[in-house]
BAROMAR-972065 format. One line per 8 residues: number of its first residue (from 1); their letters; for each residue x, y, z of N, C-alpha, C. Coordinates in pm, whole numbers, plus 50000, padded with zeros to 5 digits. Layout:
<sites>
NUM> a> X/Y/Z/X/Y/Z/X/Y/Z; ...
</sites>
This chain:
<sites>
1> xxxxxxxx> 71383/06755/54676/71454/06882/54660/71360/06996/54691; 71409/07077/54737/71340/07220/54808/71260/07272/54651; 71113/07335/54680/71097/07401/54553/71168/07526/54512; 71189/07592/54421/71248/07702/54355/71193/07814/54367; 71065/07770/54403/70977/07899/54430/71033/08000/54498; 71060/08156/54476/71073/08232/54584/71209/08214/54656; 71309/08108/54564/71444/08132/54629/71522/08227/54629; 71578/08241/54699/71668/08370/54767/71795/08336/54742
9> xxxxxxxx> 71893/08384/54655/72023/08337/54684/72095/08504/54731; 72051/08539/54738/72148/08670/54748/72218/08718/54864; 72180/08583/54990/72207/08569/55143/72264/08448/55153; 72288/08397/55268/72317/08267/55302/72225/08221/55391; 72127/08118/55367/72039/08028/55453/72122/07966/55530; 72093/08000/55693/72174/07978/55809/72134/07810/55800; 72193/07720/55871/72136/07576/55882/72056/07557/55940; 72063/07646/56055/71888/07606/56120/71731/07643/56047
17> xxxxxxxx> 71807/07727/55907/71679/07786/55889/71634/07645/55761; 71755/07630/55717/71725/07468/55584/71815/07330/55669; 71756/07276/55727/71810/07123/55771/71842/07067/55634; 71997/06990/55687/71991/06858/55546/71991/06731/55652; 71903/06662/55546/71894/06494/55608/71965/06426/55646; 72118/06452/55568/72242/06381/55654/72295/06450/55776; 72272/06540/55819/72287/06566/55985/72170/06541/56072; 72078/06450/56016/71980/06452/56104/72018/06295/56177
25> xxxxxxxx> 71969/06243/56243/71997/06081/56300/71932/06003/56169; 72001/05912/56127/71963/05818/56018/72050/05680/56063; 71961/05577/55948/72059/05441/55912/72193/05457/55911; 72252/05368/55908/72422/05387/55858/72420/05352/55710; 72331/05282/55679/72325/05267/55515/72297/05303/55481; 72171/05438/55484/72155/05528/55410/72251/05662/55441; 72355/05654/55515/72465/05757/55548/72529/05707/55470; 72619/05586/55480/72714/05539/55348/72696/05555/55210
33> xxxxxxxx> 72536/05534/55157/72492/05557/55063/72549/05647/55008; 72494/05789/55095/72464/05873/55061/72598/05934/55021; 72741/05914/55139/72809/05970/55086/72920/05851/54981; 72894/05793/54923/72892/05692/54828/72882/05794/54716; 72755/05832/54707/72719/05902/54582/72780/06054/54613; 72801/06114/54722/72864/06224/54749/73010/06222/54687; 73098/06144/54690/73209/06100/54633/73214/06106/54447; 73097/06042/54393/73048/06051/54249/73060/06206/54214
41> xxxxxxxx> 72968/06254/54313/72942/06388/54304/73076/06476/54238; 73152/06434/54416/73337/06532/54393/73392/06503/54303; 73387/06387/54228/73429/06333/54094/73383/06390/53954; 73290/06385/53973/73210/06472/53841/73257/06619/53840; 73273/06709/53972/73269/06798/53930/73422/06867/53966; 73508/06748/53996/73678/06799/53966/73672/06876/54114; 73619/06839/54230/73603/06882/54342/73769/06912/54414; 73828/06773/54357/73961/06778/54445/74091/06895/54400
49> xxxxxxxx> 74034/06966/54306/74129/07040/54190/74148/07108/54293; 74108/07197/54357/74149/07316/54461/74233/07290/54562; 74214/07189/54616/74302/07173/54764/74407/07104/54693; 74410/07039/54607/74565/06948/54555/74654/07121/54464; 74565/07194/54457/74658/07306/54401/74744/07404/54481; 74625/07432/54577/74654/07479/54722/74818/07435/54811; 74774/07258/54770/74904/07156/54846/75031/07148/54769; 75003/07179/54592/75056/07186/54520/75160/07358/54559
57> xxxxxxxx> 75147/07446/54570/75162/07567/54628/75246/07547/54707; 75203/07411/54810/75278/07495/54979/75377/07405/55013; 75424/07330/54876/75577/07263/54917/75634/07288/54818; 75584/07400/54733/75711/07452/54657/75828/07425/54730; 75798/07539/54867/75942/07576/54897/75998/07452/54988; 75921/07343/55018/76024/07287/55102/75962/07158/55094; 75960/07103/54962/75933/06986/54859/75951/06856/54984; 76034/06865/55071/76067/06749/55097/76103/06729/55286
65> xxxxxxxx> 75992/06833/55341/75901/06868/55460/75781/06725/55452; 75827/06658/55580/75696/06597/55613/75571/06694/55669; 75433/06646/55586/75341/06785/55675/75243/06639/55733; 75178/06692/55833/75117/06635/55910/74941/06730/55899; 74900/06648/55845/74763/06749/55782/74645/06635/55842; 74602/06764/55850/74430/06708/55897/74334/06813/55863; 74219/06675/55827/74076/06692/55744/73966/06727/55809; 73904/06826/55859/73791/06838/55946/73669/06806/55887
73> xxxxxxxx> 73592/06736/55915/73472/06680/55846/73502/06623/55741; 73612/06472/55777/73624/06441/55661/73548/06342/55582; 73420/06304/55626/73300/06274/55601/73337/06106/55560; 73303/06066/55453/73403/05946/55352/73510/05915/55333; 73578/06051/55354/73743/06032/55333/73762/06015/55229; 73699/06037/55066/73739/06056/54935/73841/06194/54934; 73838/06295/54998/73983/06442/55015/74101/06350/55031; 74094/06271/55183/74210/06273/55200/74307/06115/55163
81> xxxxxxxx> 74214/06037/55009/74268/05933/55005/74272/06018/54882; 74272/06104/54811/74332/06163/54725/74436/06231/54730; 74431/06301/54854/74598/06363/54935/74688/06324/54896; 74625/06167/54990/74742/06086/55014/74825/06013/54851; 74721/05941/54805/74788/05924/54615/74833/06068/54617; 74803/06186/54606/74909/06288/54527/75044/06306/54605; 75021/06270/54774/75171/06263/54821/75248/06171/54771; 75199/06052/54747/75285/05913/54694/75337/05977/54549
89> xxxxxxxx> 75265/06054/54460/75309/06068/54319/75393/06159/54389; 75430/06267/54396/75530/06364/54404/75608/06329/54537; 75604/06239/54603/75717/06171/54717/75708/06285/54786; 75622/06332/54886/75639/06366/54992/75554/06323/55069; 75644/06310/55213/75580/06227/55321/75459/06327/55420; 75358/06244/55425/75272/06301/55451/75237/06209/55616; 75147/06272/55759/75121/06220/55842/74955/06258/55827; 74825/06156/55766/74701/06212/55716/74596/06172/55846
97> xxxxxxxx> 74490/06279/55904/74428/06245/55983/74252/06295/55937; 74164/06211/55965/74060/06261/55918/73976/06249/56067; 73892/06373/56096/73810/06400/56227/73667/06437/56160; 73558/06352/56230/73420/06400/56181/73378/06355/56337; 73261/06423/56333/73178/06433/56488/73137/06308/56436; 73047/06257/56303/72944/06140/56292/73043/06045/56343; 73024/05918/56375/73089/05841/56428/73057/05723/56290; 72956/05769/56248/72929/05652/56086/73024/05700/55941
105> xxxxxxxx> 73093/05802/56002/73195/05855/55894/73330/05772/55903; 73353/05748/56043/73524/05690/56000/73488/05527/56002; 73373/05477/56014/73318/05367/55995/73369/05367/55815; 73260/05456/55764/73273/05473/55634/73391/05440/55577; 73488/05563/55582/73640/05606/55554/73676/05433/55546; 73694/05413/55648/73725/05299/55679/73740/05169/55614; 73575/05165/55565/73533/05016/55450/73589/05051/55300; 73624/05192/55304/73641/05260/55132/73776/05257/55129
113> xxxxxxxx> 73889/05268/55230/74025/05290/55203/74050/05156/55137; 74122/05177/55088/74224/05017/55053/74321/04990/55158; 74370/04871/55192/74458/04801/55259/74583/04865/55299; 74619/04923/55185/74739/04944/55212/74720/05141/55244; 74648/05187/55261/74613/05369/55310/74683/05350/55476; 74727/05467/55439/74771/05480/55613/74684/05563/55716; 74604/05633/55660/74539/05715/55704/74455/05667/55818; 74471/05816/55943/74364/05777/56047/74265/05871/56081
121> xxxxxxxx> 74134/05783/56097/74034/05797/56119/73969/05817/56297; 73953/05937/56311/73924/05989/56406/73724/06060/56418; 73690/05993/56583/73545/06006/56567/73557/06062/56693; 73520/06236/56663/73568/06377/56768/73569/06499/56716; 73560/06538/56808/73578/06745/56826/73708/06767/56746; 73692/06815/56647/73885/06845/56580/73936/06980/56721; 73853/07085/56790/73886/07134/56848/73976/07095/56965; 73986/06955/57003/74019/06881/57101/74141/06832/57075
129> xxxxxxxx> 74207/06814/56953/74275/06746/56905/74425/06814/56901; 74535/06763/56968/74635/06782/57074/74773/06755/56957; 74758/06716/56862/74880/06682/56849/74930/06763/56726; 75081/06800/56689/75117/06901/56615/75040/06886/56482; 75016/07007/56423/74945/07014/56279/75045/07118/56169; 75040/07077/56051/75106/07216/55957/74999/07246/55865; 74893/07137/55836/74790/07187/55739/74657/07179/55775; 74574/07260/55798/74388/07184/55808/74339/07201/55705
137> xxxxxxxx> 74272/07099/55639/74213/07101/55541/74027/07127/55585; 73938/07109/55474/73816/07087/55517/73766/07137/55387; 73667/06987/55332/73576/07015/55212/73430/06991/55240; 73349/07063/55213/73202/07086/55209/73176/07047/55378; 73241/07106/55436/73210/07102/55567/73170/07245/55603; 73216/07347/55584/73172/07503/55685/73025/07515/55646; 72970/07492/55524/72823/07522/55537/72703/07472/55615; 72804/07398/55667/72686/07259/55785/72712/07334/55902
145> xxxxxxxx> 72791/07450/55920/72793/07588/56043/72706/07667/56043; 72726/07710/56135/72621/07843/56192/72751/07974/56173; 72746/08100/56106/72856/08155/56135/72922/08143/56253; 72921/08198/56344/72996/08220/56485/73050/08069/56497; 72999/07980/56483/73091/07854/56422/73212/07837/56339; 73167/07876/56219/73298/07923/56140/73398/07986/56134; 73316/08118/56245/73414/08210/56257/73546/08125/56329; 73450/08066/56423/73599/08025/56555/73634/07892/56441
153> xxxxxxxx> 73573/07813/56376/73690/07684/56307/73776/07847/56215; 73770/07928/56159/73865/07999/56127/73982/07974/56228; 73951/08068/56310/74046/08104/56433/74120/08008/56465; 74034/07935/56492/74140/07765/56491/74217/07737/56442; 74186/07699/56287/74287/07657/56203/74405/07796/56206; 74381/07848/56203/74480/07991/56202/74612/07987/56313; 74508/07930/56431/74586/07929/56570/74663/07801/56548; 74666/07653/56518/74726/07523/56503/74766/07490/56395
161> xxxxxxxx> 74739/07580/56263/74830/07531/56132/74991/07590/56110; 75069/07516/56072/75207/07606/56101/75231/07627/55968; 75166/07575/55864/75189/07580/55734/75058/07670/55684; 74979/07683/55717/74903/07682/55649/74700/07623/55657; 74606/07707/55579/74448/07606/55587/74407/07676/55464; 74305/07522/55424/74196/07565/55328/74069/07511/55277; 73981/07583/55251/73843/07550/55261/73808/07608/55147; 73761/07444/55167/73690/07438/54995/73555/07427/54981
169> xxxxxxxx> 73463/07487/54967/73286/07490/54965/73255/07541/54829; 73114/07557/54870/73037/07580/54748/73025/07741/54706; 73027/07792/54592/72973/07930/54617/72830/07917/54589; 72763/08060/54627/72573/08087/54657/72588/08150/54481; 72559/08055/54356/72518/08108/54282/72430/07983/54194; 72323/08089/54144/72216/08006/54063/72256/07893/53995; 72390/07961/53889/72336/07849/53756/72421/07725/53875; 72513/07672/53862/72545/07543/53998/72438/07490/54063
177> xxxxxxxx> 72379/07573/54136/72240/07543/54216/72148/07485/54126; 72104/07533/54000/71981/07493/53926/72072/07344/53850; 72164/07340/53824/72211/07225/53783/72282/07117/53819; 72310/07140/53947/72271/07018/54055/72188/06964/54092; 72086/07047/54120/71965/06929/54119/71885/06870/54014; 71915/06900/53901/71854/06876/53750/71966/06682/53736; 72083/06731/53823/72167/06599/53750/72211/06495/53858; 72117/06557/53986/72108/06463/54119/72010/06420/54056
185> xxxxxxxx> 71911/06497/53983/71759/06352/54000/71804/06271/53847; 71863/06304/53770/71922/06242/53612/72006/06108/53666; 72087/06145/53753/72184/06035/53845/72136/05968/53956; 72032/05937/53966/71948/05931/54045/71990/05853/54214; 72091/06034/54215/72135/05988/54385/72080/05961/54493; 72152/05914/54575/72039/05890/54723/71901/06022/54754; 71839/06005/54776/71711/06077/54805/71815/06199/54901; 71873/06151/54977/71960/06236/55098/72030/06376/55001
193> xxxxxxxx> 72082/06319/54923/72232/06396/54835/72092/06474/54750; 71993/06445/54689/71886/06508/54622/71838/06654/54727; 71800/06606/54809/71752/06700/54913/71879/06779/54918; 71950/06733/54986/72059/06831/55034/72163/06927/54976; 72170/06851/54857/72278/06958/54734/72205/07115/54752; 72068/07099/54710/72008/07265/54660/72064/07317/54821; 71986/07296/54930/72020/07323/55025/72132/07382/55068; 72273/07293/55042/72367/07322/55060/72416/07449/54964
201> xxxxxxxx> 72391/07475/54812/72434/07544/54757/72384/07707/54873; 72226/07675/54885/72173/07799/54954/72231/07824/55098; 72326/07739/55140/72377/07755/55336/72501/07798/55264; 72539/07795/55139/72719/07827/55103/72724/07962/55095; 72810/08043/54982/72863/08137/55032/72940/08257/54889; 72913/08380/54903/72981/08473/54847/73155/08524/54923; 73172/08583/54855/73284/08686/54896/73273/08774/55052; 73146/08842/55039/73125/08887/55126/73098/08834/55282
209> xxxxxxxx> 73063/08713/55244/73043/08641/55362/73187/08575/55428; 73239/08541/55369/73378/08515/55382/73489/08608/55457; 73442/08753/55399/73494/08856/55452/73502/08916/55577; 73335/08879/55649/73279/08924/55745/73302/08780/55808; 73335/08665/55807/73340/08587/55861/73497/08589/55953; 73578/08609/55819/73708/08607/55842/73778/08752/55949; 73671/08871/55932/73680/08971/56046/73644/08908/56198; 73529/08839/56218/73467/08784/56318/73602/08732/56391
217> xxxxxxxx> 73651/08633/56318/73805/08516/56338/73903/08592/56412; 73911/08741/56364/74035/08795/56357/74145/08798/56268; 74100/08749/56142/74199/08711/56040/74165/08846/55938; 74329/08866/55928/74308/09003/55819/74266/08958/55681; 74134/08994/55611/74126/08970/55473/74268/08978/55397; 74309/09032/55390/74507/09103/55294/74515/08942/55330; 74519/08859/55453/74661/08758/55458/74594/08580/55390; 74461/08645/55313/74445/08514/55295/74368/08564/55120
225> xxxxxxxx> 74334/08454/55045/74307/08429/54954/74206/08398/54911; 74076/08427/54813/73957/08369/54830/73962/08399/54634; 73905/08235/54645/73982/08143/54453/73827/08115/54432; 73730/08183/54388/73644/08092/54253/73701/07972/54199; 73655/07845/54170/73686/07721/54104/73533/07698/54071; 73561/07658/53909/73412/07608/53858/73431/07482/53823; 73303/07372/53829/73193/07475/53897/73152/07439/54035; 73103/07571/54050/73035/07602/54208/73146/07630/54304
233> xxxxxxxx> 73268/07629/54288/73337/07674/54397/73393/07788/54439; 73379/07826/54617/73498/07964/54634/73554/07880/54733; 73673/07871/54742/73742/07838/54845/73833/07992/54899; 73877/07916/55033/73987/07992/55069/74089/08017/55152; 74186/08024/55113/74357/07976/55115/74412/08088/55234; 74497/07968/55279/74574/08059/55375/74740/08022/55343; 74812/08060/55328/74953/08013/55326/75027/08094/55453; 75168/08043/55490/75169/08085/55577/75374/08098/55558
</sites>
């Protein structure tokens, strides 16, 4: 884990300026590992509460709309095999797609679904990806961007969701930061998830950044939503 010395949270550490180990070339077993324990992680800290509230939200009105949703960086695929159980509990039909550039992710997804998941696993550019959408999802994926990155996956999802996007990350604040890595080394996660949590808290994100991101996009701040969830989260909602 990065030392504490002299940390800065009051910005966002771009990714080139803090590398994490899981975007670097590795094993596939220490990638599975890692997001193995990444999954523990979303578990412990009620990760999935935001986007199932979000989804919870956007069939109020039309309960019984098939949506056809896709996961950008869906890393493990622990988001969207939770989706999918909350579509089965409240009976709506869902079409679930998960896209990650790693190609050791839908490997992953893959060995973790159960038998009977319908979900597909896609190893690609989500920018590329041709076929109708109503929802994009994406968890702890934008901080592994460079802004001008984000800006345009904004724009994107904006331009191909007919329902709707939302992004769920970390927010840039201390106490989260100092107690993630106190209960990565207590839990004694992959060396990868150790390194990379602090990291990631410091590449995540305020209000303000969000703001100026979402100007970059072209998206009017007024038409979207930005939700604190503790702990450590800001996400933010688009309905449509």
């Amino acid at each position: 884990m990065p030392s504490d010395a002299g940390i800065d949270l009051s910005r966002r550490a771009a990714p080139s300026e803090l590398p994490e180990w899981m975007d670097e070339p590795c094993l596939y077993e220490d990638f599975r590992e890692c997001l193995m324990d990444l999954g523990q992680v979303n578990r412990l800290a009620l990760s999935y509460r935001p986007t199932l509230a979000f989804l919870d939200e956007l069939v109020k009105a039309t309960p019984k709309q098939k949506l056809r949703i896709v996961d950008v960086g869906s890393g493990g695929g622990d988001m969207l095999r939770r989706v999918e159980r909350w579509a089965e509990r409240r009976g709506v039909q869902v079409k679930l797609t998960g896209i990650d550039l790693n190609p050791y992710a839908a490997r992953v997804a893959r060995e973790l679904a159960p038998a009977s998941s319908a979900i597909q696993w896609i190893t690609g550019d989500a920018f590329t990806y041709e076929e109708p959408v109503d929802v994009v999802l994406s968890s702890l994926f934008t901080h592994h961007l460079e802004e001008p990155e984000i800006a345009r996956f904004l724009g994107w999802s904006e331009a191909v969701a007919r329902r709707g996007w939302f992004v769920n990350d970390l927010c840039r604040e201390e106490t989260p930061y100092r107690l993630f890595g106190v209960l990565a080394k207590v839990m004694r996660w992959h060396r990868f998830v150790q390194h990379d949590g602090p990291v990631s808290f410091r590449r995540s994100f305020r209000e303000d950044d969000w703001e100026r991101m979402l100007s970059a996009a072209g998206i009017g701040v007024a038409d979207v939503r930005l939700v604190r969830w503790t702990p450590g989260r800001l996400c933010v909602e688009r309905l449509k």
